[in-house]
VOPA-485815 format. One record per residue: x, y, z of N, C-alpha, C, O in turn; residue number from 1; residue in three letters. Coordinates in steps of 0.02 Angstrom, whole numbers. Example, Ala and Ser with C-alpha at 12.3 -4.5 7.8 and 13.67 -1.06 7.14 Angstrom:
BEGIN
660_-284_390_615_-225_390_660_-165_390_712_-166_423_1_ALA .
642_-112_354_684_-53_357_645_2_394_670_57_402_2_SER .
END
This chain:
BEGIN
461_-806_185_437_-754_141_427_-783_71_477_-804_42_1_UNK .
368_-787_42_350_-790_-38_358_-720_-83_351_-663_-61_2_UNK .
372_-736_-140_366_-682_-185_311_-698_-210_308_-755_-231_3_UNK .
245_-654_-219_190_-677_-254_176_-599_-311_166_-539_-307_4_UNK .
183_-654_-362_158_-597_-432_87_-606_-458_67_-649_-497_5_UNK .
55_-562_-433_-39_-552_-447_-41_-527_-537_-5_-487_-568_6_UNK .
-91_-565_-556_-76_-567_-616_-159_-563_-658_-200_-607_-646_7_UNK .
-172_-516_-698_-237_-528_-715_-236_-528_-826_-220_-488_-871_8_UNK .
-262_-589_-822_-231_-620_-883_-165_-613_-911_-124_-650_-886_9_UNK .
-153_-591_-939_-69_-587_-929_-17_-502_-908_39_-475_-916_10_UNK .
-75_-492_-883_-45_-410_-871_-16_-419_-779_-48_-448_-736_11_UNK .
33_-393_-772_57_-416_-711_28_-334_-670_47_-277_-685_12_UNK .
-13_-351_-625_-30_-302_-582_18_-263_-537_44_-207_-538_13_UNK .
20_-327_-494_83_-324_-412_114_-380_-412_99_-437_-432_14_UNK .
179_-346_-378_211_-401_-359_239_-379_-277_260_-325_-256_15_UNK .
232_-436_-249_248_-434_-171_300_-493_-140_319_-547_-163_16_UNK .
316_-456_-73_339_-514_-20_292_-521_28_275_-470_59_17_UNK .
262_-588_43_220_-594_68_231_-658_129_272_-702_116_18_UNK .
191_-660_196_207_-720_238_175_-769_220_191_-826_237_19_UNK .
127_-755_185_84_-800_174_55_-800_98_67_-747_69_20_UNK .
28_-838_68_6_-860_-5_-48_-863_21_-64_-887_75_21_UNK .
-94_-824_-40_-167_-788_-32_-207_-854_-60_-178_-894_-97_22_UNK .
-255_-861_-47_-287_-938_-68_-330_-914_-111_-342_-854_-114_23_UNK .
-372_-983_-169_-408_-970_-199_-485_-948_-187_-522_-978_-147_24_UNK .
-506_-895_-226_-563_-869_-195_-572_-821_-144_-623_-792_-125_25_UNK .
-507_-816_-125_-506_-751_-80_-511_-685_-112_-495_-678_-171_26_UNK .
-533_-632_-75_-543_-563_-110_-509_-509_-75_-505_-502_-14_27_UNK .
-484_-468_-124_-427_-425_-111_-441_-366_-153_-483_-358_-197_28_UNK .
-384_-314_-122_-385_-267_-168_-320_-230_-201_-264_-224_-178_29_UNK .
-339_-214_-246_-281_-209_-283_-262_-129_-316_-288_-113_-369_30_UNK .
-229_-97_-292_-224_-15_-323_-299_0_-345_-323_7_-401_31_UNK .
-335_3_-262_-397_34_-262_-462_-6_-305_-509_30_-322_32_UNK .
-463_-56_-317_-497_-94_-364_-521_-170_-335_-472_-200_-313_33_UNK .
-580_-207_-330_-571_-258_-295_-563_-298_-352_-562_-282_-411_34_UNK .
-556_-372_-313_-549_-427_-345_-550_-492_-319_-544_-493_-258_35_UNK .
-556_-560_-354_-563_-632_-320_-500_-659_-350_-477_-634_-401_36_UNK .
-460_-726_-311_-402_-716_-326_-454_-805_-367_-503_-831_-342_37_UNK .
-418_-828_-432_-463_-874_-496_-419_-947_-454_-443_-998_-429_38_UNK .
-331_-921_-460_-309_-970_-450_-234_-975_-424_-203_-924_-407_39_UNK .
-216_-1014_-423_-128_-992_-382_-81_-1039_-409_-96_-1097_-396_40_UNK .
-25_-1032_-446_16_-1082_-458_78_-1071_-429_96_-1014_-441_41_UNK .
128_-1110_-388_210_-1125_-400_256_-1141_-436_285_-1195_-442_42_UNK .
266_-1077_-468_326_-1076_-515_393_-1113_-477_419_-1160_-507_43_UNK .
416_-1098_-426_483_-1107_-415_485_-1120_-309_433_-1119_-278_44_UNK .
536_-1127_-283_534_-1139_-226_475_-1094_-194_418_-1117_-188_45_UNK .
491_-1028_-173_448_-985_-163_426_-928_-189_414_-874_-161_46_UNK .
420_-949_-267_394_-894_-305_322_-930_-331_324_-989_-347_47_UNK .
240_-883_-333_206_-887_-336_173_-851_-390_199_-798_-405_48_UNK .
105_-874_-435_87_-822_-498_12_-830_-459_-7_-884_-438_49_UNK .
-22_-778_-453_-64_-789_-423_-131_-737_-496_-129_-677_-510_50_UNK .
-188_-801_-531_-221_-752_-569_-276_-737_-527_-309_-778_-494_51_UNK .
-288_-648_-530_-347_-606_-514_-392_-598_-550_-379_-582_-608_52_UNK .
-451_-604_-532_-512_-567_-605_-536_-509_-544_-548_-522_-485_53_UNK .
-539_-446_-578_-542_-385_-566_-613_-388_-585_-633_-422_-632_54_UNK .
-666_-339_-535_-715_-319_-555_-742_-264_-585_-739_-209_-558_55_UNK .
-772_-273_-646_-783_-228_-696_-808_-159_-651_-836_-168_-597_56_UNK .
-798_-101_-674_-822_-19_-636_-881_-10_-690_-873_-29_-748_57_UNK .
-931_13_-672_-974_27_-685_-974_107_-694_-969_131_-638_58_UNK .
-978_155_-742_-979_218_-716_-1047_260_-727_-1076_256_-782_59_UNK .
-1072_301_-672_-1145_318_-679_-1170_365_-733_-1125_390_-767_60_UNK .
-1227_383_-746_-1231_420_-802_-1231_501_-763_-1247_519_-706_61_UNK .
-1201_542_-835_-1206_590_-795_-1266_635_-815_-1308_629_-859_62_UNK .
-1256_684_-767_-1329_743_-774_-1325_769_-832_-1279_807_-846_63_UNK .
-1381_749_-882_-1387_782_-930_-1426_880_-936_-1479_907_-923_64_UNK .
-1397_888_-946_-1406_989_-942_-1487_1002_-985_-1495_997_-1046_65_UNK .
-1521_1012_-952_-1565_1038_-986_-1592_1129_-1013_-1626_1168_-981_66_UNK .
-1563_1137_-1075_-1548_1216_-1108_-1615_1248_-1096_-1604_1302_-1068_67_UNK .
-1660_1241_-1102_-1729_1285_-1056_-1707_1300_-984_-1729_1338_-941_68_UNK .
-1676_1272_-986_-1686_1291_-883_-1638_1324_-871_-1632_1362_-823_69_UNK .
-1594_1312_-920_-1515_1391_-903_-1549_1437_-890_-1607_1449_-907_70_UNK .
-1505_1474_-850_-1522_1550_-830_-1512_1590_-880_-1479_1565_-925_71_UNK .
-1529_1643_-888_-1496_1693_-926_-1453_1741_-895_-1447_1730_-835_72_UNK .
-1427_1782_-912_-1386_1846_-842_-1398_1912_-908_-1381_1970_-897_73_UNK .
END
């Protein structure tokens, strides 16, 4: 078992027990959010820092209301 702490610049995301150590370039997801894992270091016997870059959300525009077209009542 590894302890691996996912880490995206210095903000610590997750931390896990894991069987396996996630390799570089692999893609994952993270509290609903994807991501590529940059790089992986060994801190200690089996403790792991693993950095994520998270992909930016885009959010869509919304419906702008056009006041002529309200109804009246």
């Amino acid at each position: 078992m590894f302890a691996v702490h996912f880490f995206e610049n210095k903000n610590l995301l997750l931390s896990q027990l894991l069987q396996r150590v996630p390799s570089v370039g692999e893609e994952l997801k993270i509290k609903g959010r994807k991501g590529k894992i940059s790089s992986v270091t060994n801190v200690e016997g089996n403790k792991f820092h693993v950095q994520v870059v998270i992909e930016k959300v885009t959010k869509g525009k919304t419906a702008v209301i056009d006041p002529a077209k309200k109804r009246k009542r």
